[in-house]
C-alpha positions in Angstrom: 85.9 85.2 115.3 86.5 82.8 118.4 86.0 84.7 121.5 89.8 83.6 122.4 91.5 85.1 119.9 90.9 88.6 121.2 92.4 91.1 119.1 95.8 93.2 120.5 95.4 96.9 120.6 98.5 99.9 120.8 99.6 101.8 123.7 97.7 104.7 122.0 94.5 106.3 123.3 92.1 103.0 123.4 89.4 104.7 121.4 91.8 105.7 118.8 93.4 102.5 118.9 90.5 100.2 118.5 89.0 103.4 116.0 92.2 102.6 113.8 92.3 99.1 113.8 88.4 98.9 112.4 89.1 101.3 110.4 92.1 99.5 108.2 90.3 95.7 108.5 87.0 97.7 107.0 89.8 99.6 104.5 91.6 96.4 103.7 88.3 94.5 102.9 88.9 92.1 106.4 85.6 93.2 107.5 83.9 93.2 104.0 80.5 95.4 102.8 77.3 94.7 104.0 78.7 93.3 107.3 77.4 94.7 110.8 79.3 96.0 113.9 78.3 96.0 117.3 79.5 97.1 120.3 78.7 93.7 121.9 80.8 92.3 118.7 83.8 94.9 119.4 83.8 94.4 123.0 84.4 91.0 122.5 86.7 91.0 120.0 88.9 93.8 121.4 88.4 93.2 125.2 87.5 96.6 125.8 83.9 98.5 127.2 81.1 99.1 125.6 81.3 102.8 125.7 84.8 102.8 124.2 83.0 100.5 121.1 80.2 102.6 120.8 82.9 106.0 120.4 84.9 104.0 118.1 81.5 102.8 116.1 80.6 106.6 116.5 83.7 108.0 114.7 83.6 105.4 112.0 80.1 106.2 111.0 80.8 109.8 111.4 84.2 109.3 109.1 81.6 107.6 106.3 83.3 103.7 106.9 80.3 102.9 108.5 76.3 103.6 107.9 73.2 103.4 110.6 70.4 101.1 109.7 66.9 101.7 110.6 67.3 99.3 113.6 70.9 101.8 114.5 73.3 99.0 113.6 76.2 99.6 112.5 76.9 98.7 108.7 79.6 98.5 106.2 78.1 100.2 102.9 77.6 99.0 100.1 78.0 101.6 97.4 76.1 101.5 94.1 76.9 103.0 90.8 75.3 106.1 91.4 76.8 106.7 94.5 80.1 106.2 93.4 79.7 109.0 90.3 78.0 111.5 93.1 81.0 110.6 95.6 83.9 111.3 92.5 81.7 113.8 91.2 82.6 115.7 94.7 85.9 114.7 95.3 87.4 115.8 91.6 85.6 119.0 92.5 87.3 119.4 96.0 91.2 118.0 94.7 91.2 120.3 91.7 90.6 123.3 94.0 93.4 122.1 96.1 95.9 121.4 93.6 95.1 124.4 91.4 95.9 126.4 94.4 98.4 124.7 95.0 100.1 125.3 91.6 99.4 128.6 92.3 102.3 128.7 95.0 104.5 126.3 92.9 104.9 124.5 96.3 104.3 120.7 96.6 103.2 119.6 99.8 105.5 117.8 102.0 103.8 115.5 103.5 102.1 115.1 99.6 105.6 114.2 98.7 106.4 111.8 101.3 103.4 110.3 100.4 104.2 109.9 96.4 107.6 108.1 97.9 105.3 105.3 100.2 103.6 104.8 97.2 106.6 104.8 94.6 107.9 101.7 97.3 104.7 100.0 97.7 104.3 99.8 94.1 107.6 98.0 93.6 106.5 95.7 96.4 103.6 95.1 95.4 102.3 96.3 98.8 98.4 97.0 97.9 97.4 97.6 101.5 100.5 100.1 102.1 99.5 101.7 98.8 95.9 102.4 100.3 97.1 103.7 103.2 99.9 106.2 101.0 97.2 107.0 98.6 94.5 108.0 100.9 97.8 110.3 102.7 98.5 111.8 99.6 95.4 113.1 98.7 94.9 114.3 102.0 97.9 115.7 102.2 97.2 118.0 99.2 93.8 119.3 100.3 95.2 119.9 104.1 98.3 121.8 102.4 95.7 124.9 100.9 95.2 125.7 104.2 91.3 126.3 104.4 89.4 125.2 107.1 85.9 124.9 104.7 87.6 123.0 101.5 89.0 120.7 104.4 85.2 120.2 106.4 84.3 119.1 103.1 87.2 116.9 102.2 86.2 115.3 105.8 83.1 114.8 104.9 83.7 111.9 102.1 87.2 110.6 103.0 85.4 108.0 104.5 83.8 106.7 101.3 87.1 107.5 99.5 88.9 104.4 102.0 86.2 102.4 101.4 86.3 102.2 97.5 90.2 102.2 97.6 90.1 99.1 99.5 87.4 97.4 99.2 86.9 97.6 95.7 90.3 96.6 95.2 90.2 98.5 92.1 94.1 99.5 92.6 94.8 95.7 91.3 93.3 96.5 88.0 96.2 98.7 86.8 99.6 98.3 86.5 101.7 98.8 89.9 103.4 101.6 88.8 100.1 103.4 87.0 99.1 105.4 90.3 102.7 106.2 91.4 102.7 108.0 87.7 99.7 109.6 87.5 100.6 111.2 91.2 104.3 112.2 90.0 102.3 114.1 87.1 100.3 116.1 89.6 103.0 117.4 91.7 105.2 117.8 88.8 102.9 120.6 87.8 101.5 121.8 90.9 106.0 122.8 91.4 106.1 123.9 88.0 103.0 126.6 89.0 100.8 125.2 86.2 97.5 125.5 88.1 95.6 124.2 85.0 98.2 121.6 84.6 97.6 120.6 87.8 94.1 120.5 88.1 94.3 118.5 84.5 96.4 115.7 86.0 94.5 115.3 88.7 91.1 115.1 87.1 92.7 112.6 84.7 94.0 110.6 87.7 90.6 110.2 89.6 88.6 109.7 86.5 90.9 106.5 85.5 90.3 105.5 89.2 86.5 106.0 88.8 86.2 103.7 85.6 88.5 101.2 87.4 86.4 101.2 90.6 83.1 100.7 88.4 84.5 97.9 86.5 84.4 95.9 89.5 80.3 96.3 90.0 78.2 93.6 88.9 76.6 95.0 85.7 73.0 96.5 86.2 74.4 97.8 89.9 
């Protein structure tokens, strides 16, 4: 990128501005696997200090967007087969605790529910970066909901991975628009009809079809 066309941050908090806007162009595949950030790189691009690159850099590698080389540069991962299984291996394990307690209650989520209708739009629209960003809400939205501290730490602790096979991957495009919307409808329609097994079912069903879409995009032998 020219060192003219410097890019235009909010009126937020600069280190959460600048953290947000890395974080969707690494999301949206604009800053694609493999490639390094520094702060010398962010300054530039941004027009902002070096310390308020290196928090941003900081967060992103501590959300999972971003990985440390042995030289401490800042990386986009590249994620191999196995570390794909091991990071939906975890994450069905987390989201069918949430939703089966969830079911429990017979309560959907609200912010779950405004999620499934961002979705339900940006499938018609055939928004896929809007989708991204309502997926990744709606799944958060469910585990925040239970209301434990510990089963959201460890939620935390691979969201980061979770944004970065959603949009880098692309793996969204390989099902119908409408496929994800569905599969999300069939969660919450069980977590409010107090089916915890139901619910747990659905969403298991939902992450595994993601899993075999994400790892149709690899290059065989990855």
């Amino acid at each position: 990128m020219s060192t003219e066309a410097r890019l235009e941050l909010g009126p937020s908090s600069l280190t959460d501005a600048l953290y947000e806007s890395i974080r969707k162009r690494i999301v949206n595949g604009e800053i694609p696997q493999g490639e390094k950030l520094t702060e010398v790189r962010l300054a530039t691009e941004y027009n902002v200090a070096r310390p308020t690159a290196k928090a941003a850099l900081e967060r992103l590698t501590a959300l999972g967007l971003l990985r440390r080389t042995a030289h401490k540069t800042a990386v986009v991962p590249v994620l191999d087969q196995a570390e794909i299984r091991d990071l939906f291996f975890s994450r069905i394990t987390i989201e069918k605790a949430a939703v089966s307690a969830l079911a429990a209650t017979g309560e959907v989520p609200p912010e779950a529910a405004r999620a499934q209708v961002a979705i339900e739009y940006a499938a018609r629209d055939r928004m896929f970066e809007n989708q991204v960003e309502a997926d990744i809400s709606f799944h958060t939205a469910l585990v925040a909901a239970v209301g434990s501290r510990r089963l959201a730490r460890m939620h935390e602790l691979i969201i980061g991975e979770v944004q970065l096979t959603m949009g880098q991957y692309q793996a969204h495009r390989k099902a119908a628009p409408t496929t994800v919307a569905k599969e999300h409808a069939a969660i919450l329609t069980a977590i409010e009809a107090g089916d915890p097994a139901a619910a747990a079912e659905h969403l298991a069903y939902h992450l595994e079809q993601a899993q075999g879409r994400l790892l149709s995009t690899l290059p065989a032998g990855d």
